[in-house]
C-alpha positions as CSV (number, residue, x, y, z in Angstrom):
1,X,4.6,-164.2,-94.3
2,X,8.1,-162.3,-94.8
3,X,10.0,-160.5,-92.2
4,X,12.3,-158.1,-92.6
5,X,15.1,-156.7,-90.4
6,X,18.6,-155.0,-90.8
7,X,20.0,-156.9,-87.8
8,X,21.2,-161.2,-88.6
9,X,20.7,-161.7,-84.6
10,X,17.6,-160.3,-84.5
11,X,16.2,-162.7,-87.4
12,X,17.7,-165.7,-85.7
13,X,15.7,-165.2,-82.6
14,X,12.8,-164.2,-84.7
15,X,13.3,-167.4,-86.6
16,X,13.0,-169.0,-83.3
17,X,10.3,-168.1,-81.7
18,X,8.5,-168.5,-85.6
19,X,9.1,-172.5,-85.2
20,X,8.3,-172.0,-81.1
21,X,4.4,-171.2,-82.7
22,X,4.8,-173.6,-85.7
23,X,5.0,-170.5,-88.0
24,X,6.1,-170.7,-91.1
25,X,7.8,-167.2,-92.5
26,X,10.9,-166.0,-94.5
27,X,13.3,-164.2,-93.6
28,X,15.4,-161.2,-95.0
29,X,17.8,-159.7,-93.4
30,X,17.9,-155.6,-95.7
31,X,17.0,-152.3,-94.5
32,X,13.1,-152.3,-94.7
33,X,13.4,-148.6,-96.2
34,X,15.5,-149.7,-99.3
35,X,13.5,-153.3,-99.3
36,X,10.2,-151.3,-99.4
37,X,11.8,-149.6,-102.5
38,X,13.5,-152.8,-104.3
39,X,10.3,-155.2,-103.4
40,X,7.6,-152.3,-105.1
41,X,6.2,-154.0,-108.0
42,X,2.5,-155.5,-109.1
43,X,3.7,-158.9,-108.5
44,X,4.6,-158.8,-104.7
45,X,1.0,-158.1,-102.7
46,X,0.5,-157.9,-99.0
47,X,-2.6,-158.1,-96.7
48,X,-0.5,-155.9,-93.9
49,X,2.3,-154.2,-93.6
50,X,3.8,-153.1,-90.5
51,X,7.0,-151.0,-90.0
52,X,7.8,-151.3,-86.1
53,X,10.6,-148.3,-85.7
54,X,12.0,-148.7,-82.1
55,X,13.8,-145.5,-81.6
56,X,14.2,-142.1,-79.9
57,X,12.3,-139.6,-81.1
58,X,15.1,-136.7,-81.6
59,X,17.9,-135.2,-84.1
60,X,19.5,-138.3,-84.1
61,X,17.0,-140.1,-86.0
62,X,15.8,-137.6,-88.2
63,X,16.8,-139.3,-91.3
64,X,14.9,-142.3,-90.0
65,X,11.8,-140.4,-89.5
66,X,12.2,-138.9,-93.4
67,X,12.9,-142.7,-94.5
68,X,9.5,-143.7,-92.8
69,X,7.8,-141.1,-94.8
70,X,9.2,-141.8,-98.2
71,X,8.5,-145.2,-97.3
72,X,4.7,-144.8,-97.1
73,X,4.2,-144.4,-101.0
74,X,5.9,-148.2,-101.9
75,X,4.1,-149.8,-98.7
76,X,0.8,-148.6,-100.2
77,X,1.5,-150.4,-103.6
78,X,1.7,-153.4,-102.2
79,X,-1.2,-154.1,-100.2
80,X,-3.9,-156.1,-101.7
81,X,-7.2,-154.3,-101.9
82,X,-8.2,-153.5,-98.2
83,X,-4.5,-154.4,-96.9
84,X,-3.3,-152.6,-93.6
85,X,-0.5,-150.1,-93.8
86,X,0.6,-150.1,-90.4
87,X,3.1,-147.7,-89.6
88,X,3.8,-148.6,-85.6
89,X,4.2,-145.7,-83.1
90,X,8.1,-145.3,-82.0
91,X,8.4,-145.9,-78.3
92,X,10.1,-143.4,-76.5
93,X,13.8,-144.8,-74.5
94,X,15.3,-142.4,-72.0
């Protein structure tokens, strides 16, 4: 299992609640967009993908929302034969 986020604390309480459940997974801390890009290759095969984007849905985040789409394409190269591409629903903040 790999997991992938932009933010170092993040990862570390990631990593923590991984050992918590005796879960074994690596860590890199990238920009999922660009990692989805860099990691696209034959060799590197997934059962599911999920891209959790926890942000506003407005102008602000546009270019997030046009990153999601061009990440689709890369995602979808890497999943093994009847992988999951799951591309979670933003929650709403006010």
């Amino acid at each position: 299992m790999t997991g992938v986020d932009s933010s170092l604390p993040a990862l570390e309480i990631a990593d923590k609640n991984a050992l918590l459940n005796q879960s074994e997974i690596e860590w890199i801390e990238a920009n999922a967009f660009d990692l989805l890009k860099d990691y696209s290759s034959p060799d590197t095969q997934y059962d599911t993908i999920v891209l959790d984007r926890r942000l506003r849905q407005d102008e602000e985040n546009l270019e997030t929302a046009r990153a999601l789409q061009g990440a689709q394409p890369p995602a979808l190269k890497m999943l093994r034969p009847a992988g999951r591409w799951s591309p979670a629903p933003a929650p709403t903040r006010e």
